[in-house]
C-alpha positions as CSV (number, residue, x, y, z in Angstrom):
1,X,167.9,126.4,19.3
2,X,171.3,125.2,20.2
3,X,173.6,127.9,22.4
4,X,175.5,129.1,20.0
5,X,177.8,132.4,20.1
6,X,180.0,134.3,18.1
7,X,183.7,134.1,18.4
8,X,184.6,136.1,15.3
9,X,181.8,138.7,13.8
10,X,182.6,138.4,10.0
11,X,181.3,138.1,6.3
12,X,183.5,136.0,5.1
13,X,181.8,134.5,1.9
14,X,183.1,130.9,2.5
15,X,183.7,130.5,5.9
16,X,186.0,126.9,6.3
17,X,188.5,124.7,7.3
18,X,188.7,125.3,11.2
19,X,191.4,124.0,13.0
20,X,192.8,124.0,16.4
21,X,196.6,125.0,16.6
22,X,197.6,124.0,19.5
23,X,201.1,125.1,20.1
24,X,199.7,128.7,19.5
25,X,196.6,128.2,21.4
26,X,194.8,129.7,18.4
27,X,192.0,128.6,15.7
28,X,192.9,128.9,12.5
29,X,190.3,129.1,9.6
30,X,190.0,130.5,5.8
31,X,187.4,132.1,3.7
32,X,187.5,130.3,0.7
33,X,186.5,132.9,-1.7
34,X,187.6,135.7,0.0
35,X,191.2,134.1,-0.2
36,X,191.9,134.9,3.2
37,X,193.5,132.9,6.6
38,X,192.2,133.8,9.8
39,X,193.5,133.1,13.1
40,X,191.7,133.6,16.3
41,X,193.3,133.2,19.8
42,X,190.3,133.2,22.4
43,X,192.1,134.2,25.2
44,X,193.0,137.6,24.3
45,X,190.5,138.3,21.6
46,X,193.6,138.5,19.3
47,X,192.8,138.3,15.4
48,X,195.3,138.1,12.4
49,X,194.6,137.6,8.6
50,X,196.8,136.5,5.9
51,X,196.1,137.6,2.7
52,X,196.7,135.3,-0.5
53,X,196.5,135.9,-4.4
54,X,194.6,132.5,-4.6
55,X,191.8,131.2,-3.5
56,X,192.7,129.2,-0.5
57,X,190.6,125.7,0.7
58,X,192.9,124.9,3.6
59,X,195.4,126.3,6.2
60,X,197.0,123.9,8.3
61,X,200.2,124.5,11.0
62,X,203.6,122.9,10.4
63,X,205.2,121.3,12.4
64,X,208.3,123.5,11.9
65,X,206.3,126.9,12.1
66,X,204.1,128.7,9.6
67,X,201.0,126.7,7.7
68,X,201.0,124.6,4.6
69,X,197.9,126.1,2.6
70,X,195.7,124.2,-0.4
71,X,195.5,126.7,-2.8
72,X,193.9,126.7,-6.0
73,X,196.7,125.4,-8.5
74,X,198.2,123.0,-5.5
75,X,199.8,123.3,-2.0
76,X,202.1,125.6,-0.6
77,X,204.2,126.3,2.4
78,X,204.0,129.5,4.5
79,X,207.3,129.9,6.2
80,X,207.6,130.6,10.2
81,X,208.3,134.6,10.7
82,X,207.8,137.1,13.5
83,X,206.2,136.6,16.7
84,X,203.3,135.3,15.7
85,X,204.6,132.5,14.0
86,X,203.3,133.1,10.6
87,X,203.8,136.6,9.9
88,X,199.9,137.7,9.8
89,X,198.9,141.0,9.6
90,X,197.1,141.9,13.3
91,X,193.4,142.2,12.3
92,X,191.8,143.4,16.3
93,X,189.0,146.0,14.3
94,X,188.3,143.2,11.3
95,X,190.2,144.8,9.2
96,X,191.8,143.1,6.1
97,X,195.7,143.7,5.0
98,X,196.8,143.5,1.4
99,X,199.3,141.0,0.2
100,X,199.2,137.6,-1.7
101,X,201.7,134.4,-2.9
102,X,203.1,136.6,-6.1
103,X,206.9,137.2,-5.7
104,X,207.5,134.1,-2.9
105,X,205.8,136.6,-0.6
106,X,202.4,137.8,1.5
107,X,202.2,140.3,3.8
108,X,206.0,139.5,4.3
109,X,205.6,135.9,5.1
110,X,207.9,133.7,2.9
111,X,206.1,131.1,0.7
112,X,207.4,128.3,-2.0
113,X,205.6,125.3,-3.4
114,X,205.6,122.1,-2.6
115,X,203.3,121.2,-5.5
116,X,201.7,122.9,-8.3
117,X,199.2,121.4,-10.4
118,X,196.9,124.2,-12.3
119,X,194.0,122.8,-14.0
120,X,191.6,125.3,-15.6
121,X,188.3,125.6,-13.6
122,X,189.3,123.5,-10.6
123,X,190.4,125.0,-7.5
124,X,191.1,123.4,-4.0
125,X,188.4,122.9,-1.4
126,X,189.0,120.8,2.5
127,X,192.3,119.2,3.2
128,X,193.3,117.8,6.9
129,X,196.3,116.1,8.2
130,X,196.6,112.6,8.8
131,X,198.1,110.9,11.8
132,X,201.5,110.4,10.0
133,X,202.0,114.2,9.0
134,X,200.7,113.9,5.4
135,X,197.9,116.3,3.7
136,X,195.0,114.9,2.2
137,X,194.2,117.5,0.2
138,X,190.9,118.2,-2.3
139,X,189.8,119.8,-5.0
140,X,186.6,120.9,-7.3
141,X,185.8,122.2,-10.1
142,X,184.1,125.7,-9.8
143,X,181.4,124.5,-11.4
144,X,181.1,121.4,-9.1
145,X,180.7,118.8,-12.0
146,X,180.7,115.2,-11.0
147,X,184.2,113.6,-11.2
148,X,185.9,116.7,-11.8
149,X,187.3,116.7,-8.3
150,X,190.3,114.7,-6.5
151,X,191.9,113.6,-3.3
152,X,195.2,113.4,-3.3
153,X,197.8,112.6,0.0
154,X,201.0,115.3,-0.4
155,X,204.0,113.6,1.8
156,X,206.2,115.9,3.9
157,X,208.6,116.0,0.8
158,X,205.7,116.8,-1.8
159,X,205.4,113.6,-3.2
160,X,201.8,113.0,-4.4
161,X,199.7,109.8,-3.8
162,X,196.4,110.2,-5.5
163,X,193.7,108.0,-3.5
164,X,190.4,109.4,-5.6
165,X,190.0,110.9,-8.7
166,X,186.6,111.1,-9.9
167,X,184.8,112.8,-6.7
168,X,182.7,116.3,-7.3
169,X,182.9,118.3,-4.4
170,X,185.7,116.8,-2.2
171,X,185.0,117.8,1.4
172,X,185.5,116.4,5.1
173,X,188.2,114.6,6.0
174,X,188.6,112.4,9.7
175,X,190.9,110.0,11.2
176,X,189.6,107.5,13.8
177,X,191.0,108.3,17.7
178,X,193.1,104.8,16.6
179,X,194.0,105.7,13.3
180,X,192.6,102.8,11.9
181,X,189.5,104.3,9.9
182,X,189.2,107.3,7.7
183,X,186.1,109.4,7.2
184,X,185.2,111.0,3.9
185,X,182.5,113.3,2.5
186,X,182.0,114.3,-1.2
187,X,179.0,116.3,-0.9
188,X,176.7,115.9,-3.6
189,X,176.6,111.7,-2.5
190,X,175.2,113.4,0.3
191,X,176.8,110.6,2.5
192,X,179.4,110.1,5.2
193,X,182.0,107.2,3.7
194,X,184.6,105.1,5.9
195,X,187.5,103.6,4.6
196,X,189.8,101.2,6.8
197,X,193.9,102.0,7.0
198,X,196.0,99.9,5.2
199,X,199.4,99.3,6.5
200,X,201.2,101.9,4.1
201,X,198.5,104.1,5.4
202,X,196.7,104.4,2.7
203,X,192.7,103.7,2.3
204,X,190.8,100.5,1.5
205,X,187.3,99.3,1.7
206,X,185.3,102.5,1.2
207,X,181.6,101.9,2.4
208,X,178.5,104.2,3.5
209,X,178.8,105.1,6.7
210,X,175.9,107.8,7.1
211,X,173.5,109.4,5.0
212,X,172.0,112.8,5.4
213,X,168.4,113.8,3.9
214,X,168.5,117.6,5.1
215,X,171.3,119.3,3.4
216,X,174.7,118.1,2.4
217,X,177.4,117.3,4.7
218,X,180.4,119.1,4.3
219,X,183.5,119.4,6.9
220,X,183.9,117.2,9.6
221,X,185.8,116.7,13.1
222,X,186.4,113.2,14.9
223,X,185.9,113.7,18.8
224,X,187.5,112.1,21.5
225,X,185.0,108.9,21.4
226,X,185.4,108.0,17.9
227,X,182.2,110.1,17.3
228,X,181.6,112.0,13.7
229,X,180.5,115.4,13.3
230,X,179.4,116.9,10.2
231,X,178.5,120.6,9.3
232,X,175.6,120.4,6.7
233,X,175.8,122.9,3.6
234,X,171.8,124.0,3.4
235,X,170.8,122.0,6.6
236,X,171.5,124.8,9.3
237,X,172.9,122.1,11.4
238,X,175.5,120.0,12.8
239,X,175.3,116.2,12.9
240,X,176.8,113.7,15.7
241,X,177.2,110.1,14.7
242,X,178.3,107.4,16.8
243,X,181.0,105.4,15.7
244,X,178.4,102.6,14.5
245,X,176.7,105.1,12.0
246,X,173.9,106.3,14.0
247,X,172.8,110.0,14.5
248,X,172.7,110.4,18.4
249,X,172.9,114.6,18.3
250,X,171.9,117.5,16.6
251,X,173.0,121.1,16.7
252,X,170.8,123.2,14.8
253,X,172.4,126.7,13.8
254,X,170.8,129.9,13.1
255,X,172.9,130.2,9.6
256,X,171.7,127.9,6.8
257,X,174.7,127.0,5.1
258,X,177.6,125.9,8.1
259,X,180.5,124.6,6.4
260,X,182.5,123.0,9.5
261,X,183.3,122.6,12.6
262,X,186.5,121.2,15.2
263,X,187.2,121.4,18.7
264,X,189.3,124.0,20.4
265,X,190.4,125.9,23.3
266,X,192.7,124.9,26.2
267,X,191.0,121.5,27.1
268,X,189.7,121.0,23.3
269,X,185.9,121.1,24.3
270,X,184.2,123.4,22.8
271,X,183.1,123.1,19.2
272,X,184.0,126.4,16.3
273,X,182.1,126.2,13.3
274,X,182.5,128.5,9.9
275,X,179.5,129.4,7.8
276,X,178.9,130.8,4.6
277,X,177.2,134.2,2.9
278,X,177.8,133.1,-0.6
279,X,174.7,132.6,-2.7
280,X,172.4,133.5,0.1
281,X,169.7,136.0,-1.2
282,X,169.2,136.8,2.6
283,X,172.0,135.7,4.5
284,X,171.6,135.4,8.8
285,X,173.2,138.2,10.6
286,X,175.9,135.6,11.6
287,X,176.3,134.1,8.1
288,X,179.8,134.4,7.0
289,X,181.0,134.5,10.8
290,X,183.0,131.8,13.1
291,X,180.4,130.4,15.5
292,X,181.5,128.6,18.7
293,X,179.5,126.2,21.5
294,X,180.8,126.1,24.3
295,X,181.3,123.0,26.1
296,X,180.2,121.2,23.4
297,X,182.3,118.0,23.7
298,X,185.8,116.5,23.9
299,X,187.9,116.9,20.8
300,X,191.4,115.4,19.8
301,X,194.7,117.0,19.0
302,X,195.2,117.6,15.7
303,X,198.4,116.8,14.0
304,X,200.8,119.2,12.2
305,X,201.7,118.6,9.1
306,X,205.3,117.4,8.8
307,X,206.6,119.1,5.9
């Protein structure tokens, strides 16, 4: 069994979405369903939660302060306010504040859209920044039907470039250490795709690049050596392939359904995953909690997004 700890005891129901912030030294990760942004700082121990009125796939920080959030009619912007940067509500005991996006507000933190799209029955699920500043953002449908989901690329100024539109459960998203290649999971295919970068930065040439048997993959983080890993949904694992396709590491988990993983801490070396509770008849003790490894490997810094 791989040696795994806790960093954050929790139940969240859909655990996702971790990312390293780097200028506040803190993780930041959502529970889906729960419609909830975490933040964890592993130096002190601190905790903060933002609350929101919709369910949220993906919290990201901004380059100017605060996050840009996929939310389940489109993407919004969190505005920089108090000391922490985004105007959480301290969480030390796990405790969770009220709060949401109705009135411009949540838990006093300024929000506005940068673009609103409601469909009935579809809500947003991963998103990551790319190496220009953009959000590639997905979506779903609730109940996952095949090519009811998108990916779309939001610029800085909210203007929308879709790149797929018939996907089902739009997941993991990873850049290259160059740039040049961008990794993509829609889960049910139960594959790893790569596309190549085209000059305006957009994808081309979308091929397999690995297949899982046990489980689905589902988020994803690009280390330091070009090498994929991949949390897989119902696999109790976590997946390293070399840039050439091949599986070279495995992390199994104690939780059956991880959801997915990045790098943090000071020196970006050891790996935090987020699991899931939802539909688990018996869920793990740590189901629904943010898992770390210490020492794991060497991750890259993560862009903010430039809007």
């Amino acid at each position: 069994m791989t040696a795994v700890e806790v960093a954050v005891r929790a139940q969240a129901a859909l655990g996702e979405g971790p990312t390293w912030d780097a200028r506040a030294r803190r993780l930041i990760w959502v529970d889906v369903l729960g419609s909830r942004v975490h933040t964890y700082d592993p130096a002190s121990g601190r905790r903060t939660v933002l609350a929101t009125e919709q369910h949220v796939g993906a919290a990201k920080p901004r380059a100017g302060g605060g996050l840009v959030v996929n939310l389940r009619d489109g993407v919004g912007l969190y505005g920089p306010t108090g000391g922490s940067g985004t105007g959480e509500t301290a969480d030390p005991a796990g405790s969770v504040p009220t709060g949401g996006v109705a009135g411009g507000t949540a838990a006093g933190v300024a929000f506005r859209w940068l673009h609103r799209e409601p469909v009935p029955g579809r809500r947003a699920n991963d998103a990551a920044v790319a190496p220009d500043g953009s959000l590639w953002c997905g979506t779903m449908r609730y109940d996952e039907a095949p090519g009811g989901g998108t990916l779309a690329r939001i610029a800085p100024d909210g203007t929308v470039r879709p790149i797929l539109d018939d996907v089902a459960v739009s997941n993991g998203t990873g850049w290259s250490p160059d740039g040049r290649r961008v990794y993509y999971v829609d889960s049910p295919t139960r594959r790893v795709d790569v596309f190549d970068i085209a000059d305006d930065g957009l994808p081309v040439g979308r091929r397999p690049f690995a297949t899982v048997r046990d489980g689905f993959p589902d988020g994803l983080t690009v280390d330091a050596d070009g090498c994929v890993w991949v949390a897989l949904w119902d696999g109790a694992a976590v997946h390293r392939y070399t840039p050439d396709g091949a599986l070279d590491r495995v992390l199994d988990l104690p939780v059956r359904r991880p959801t997915s993983c990045a790098f943090g801490g000071a020196d970006l070396t050891d790996l935090y995953i987020t699991t899931a509770r939802t539909g688990l008849a018996a869920p793990h003790p740590m189901s629904g909690s943010l898992l770390v490894v210490p020492g794991a490997g060497r991750g890259l810094p993560q862009p903010e997004f430039a809007g």
